[in-house]
C-alpha positions as CSV (number, residue, x, y, z in Angstrom):
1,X,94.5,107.2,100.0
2,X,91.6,109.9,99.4
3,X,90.9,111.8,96.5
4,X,89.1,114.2,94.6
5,X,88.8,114.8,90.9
6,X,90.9,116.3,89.9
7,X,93.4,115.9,92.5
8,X,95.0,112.9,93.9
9,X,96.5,112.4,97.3
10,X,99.9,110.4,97.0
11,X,102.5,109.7,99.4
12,X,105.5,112.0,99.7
13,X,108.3,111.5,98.3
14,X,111.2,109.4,99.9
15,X,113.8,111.2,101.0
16,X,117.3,110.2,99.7
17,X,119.1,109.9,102.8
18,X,117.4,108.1,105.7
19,X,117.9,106.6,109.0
20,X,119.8,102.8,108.8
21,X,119.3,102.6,105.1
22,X,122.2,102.1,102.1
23,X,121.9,102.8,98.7
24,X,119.7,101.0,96.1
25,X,119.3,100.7,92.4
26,X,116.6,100.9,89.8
27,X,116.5,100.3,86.7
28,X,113.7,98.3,84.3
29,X,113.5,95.0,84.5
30,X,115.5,93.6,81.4
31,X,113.1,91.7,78.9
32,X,109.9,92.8,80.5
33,X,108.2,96.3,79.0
34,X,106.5,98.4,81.5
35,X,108.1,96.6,84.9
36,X,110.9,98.5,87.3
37,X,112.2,97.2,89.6
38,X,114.6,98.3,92.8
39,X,117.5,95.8,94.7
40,X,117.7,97.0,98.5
41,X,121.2,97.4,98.8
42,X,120.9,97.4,103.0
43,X,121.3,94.2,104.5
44,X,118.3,92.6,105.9
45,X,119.3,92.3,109.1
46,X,119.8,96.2,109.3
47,X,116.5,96.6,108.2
48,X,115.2,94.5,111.1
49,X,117.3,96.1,113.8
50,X,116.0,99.5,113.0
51,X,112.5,98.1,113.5
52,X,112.5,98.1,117.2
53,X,109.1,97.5,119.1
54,X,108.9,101.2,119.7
55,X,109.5,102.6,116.1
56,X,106.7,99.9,115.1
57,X,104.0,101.5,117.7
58,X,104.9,105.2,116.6
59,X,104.8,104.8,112.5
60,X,101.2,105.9,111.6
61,X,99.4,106.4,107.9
62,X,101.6,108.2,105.5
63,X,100.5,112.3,105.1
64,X,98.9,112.9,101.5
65,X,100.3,115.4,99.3
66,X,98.2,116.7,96.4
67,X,99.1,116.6,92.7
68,X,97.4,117.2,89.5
69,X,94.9,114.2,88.3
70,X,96.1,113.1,84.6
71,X,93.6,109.7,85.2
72,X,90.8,110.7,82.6
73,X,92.5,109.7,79.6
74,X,94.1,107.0,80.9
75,X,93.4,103.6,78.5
76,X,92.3,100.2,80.6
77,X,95.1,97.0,79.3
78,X,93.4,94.8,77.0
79,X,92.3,91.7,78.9
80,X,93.9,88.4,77.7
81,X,93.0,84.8,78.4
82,X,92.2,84.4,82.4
83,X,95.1,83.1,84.4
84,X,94.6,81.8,87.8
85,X,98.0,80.4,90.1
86,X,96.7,78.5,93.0
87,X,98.2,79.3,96.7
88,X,99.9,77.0,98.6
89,X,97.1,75.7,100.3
90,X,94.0,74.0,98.1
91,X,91.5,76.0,98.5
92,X,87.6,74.1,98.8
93,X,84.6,75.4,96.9
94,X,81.9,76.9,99.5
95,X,78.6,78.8,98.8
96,X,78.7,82.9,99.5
97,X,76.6,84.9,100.3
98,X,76.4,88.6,98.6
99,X,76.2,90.0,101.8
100,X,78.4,93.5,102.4
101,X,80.2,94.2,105.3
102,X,82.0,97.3,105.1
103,X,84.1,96.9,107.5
104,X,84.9,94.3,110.9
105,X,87.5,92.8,112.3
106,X,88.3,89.4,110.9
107,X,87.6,87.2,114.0
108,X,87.6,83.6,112.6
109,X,91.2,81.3,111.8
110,X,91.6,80.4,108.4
111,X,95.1,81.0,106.3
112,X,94.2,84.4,106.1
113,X,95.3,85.7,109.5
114,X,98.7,84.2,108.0
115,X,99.1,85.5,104.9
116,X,98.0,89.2,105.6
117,X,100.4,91.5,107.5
118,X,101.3,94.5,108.2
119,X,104.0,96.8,106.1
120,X,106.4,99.0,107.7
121,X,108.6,101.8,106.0
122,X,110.4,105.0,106.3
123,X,109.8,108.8,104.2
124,X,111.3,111.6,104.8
125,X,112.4,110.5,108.5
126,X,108.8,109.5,109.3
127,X,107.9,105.6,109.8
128,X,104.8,104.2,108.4
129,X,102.3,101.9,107.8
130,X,100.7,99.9,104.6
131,X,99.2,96.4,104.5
132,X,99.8,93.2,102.1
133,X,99.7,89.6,101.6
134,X,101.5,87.1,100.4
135,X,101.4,85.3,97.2
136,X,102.2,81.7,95.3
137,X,105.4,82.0,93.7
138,X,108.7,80.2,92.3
139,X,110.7,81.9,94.4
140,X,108.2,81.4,98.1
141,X,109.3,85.0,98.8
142,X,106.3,87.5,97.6
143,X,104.4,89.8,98.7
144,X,101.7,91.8,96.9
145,X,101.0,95.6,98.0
146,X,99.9,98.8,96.4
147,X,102.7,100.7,94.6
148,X,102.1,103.9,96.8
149,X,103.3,101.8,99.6
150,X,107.0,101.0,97.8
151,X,107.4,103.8,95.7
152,X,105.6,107.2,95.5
153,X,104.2,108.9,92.8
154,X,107.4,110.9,92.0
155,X,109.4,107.5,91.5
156,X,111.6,107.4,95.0
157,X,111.4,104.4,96.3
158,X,109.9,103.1,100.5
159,X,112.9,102.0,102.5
160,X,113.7,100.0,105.6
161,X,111.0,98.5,104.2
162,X,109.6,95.0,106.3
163,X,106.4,92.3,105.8
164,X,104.9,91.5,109.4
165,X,102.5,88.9,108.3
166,X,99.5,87.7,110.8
167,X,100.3,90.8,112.9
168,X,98.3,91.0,115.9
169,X,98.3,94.2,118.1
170,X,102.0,94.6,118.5
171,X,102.4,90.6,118.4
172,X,105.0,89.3,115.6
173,X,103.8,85.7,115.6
174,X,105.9,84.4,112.1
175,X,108.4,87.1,112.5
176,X,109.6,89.9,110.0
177,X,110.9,89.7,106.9
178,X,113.1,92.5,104.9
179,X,112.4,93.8,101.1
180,X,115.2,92.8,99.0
181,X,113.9,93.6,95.4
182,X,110.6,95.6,94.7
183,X,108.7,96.1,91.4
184,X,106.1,98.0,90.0
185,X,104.2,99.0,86.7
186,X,106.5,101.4,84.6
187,X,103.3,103.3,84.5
188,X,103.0,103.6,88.3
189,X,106.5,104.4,88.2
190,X,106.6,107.1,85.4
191,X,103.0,109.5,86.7
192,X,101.5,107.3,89.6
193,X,98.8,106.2,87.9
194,X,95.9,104.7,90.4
195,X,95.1,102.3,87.3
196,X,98.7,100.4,88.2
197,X,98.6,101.3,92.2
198,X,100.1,97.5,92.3
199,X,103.8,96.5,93.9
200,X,105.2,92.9,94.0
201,X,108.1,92.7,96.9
202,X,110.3,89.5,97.0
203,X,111.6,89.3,101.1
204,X,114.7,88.1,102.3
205,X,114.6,85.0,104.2
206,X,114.4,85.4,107.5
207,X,116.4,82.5,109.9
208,X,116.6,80.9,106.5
209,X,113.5,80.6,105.6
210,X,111.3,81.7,103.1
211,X,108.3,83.6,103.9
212,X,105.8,81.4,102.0
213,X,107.3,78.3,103.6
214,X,106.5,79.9,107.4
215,X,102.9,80.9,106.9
216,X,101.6,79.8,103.4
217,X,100.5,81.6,100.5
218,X,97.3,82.8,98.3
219,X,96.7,82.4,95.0
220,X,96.9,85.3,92.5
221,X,94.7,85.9,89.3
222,X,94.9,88.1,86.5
223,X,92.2,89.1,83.5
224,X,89.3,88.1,85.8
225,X,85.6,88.8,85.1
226,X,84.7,92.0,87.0
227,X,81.7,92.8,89.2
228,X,82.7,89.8,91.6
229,X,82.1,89.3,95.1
230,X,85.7,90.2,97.1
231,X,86.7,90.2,100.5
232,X,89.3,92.7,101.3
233,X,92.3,92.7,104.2
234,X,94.2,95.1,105.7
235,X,95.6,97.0,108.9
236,X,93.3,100.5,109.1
237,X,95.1,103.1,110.9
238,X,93.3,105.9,110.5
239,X,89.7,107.7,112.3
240,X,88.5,105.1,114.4
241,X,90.4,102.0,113.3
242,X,93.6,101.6,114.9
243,X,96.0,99.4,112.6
244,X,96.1,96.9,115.6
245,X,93.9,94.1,113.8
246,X,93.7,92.5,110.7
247,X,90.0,93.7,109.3
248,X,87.9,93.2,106.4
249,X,85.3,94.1,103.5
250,X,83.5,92.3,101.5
251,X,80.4,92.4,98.7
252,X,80.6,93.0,95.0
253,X,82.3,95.2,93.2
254,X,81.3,98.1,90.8
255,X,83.3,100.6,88.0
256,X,84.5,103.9,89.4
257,X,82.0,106.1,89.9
258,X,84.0,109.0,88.9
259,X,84.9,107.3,85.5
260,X,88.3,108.6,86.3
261,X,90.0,105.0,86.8
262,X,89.5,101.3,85.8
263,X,89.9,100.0,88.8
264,X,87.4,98.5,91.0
265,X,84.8,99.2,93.9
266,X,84.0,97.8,97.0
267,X,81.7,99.4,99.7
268,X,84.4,99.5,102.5
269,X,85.3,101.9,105.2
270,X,88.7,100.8,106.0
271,X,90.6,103.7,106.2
272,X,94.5,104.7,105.7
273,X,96.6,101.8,106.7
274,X,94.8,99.0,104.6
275,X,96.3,100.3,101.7
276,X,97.7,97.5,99.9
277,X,96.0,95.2,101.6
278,X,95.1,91.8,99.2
279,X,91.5,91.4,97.9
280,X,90.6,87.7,97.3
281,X,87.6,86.1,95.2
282,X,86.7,82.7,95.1
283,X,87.3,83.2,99.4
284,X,86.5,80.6,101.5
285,X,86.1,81.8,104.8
286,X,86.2,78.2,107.1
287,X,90.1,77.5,105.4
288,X,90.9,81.2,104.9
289,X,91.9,80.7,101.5
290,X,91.3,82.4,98.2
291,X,92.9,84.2,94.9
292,X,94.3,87.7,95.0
293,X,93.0,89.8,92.2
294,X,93.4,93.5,93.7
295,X,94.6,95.8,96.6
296,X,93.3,98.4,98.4
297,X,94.4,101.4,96.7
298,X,92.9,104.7,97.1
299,X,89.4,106.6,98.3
300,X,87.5,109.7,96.6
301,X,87.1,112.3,99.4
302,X,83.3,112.8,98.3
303,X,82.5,108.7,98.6
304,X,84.5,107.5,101.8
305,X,82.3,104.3,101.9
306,X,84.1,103.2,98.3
307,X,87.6,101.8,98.4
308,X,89.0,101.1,94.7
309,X,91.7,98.4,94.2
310,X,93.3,98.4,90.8
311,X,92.5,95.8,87.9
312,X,94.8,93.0,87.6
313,X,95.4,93.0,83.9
314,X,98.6,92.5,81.9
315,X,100.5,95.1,83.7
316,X,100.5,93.6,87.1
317,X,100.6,89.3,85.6
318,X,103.9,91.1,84.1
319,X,105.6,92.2,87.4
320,X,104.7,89.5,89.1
321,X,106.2,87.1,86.6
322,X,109.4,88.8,86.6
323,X,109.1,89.1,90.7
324,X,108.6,85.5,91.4
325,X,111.6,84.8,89.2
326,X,113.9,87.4,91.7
């Protein structure tokens, strides 16, 4: 999650043989430019067996490996017309206030608790941790994440991969549901480019039900006005968090200060853990509903009080229309 110009720190890559997973596939998405995509090959309920309550208490924040920043000359995607997709719960207008909080755990009820969980995944033998949140869709089954938390920036892809939504300190209140099919920005996928750090995971059921049918969904919006007033979710695992509760940020947000990215600010010290975790505007915090329009991507190692989220522009309203399809 931290960097410094001109490095990055990235995940590691995945290994190609690990524990309880099969083979999988990728390929780009047929009729869509600049989406891949990857179908998990290992059944489901494989996946869920090898997440036993033990492995889930020792996976921790995935170790950062360096690589060269090529992020300065990196274009922004033109904006188009604004699109918003409403969750499955109306959400009601309410007044905010711009008030920061960089970081608290989320105490109140509210569809929020719900539709934020917890990510679990396997690199090189190691287990870890990411956050997400789940989205409106055709299919019920999504899930929005960053892309460093499915595939890493040498384009192997996250297995054994599972969505724990409204985890609470061990506690699997709606179950846990298995990746079948991930996608991300060719771009992500080609050089891990933090300007497309965005995944969209469709889960298998789980007791034959759709994920979005057990604990709801938020809205998602793409081509939004920037500089807007956010609250951001996740599971932080790393100094003095422990990845136990769901916390949050919010305030405005602001351009990279490093000029190195497009993405977006937000004063925030969540740490390792939240990555991927969903970023809502237009938040109402008595119903716990809101839109997604970013992630929790990545930190410069000079400004740990700054997390960026990437822009939700073409790239990602392009992987998510071809996810909610899978």
């Amino acid at each position: 999650m931290f960097k410094s110009a001109p490095f990055a720190l990235v995940v590691p890559a995945v290994s190609a043989a690990l524990a309880a997973a099969g083979p999988a596939t990728s390929h780009p998405a047929p009729g869509v430019t600049g989406v891949v995509d990857n179908v998990i090959a290992t059944a489901s309920s494989a996946t869920l067996r090898y997440w036993t309550a033990e492995r889930m208490r020792r996976a921790v924040i995935p170790p950062p490996r360096h690589r060269p920043n090529a992020m300065a000359d990196t274009a922004a995607p033109a904006a188009g017309a604004p699109v918003v997709i409403p969750g499955s719960a109306p959400a009601r207008a309410t007044r905010h206030r711009s008030v920061e909080t960089p970081g608290a755990p989320w105490t109140s009820r509210g569809a929020v608790r719900a539709t934020t969980g917890k990510v679990f995944f396997t690199i090189d033998g190691g287990d870890y941790v990411c956050s997400a949140g789940t989205v409106s869709s055709a299919n019920h089954d999504l899930v929005v994440t960053a892309g460093h938390c499915a595939q890493d920036a040498t384009g192997k892809w996250a297995r054994n991969w599972i969505y724990v939504p409204g985890y609470d300190q061990g506690r699997r209140p709606y179950g846990a549901f298995a990746a079948r099919h991930m996608f991300v920005p060719g771009t992500w996928s080609a050089r891990g480019d933090e300007n497309f750090d965005v995944a969209l995971v469709a889960l298998a059921t789980s007791a034959g039900r759709h994920v979005a049918d057990v604990v709801g969904a938020q809205g998602i919006a793409f081509d939004q006005p920037r500089g807007g007033l956010v609250y951001g979710f996740g599971y932080p695992a790393g100094g003095h968090y422990d990845g136990e509760r769901l916390t949050y940020c919010s305030g405005r947000t602001s351009p990279d200060s490093h000029k190195i990215t497009k993405d977006e600010g937000l004063r925030c010290d969540m740490t390792e853990g939240s990555s991927g975790g969903p970023w809502l505007t237009r938040f109402d915090a008595a119903t716990g509903t809101g839109v997604v329009t970013s992630v929790s991507s990545f930190k410069y190692a000079d400004d740990p009080a700054t997390m960026y989220g990437p822009y939700f522009g073409p790239a990602v309203r392009h992987i998510y229309d071809r996810a909610q399809q899978a």
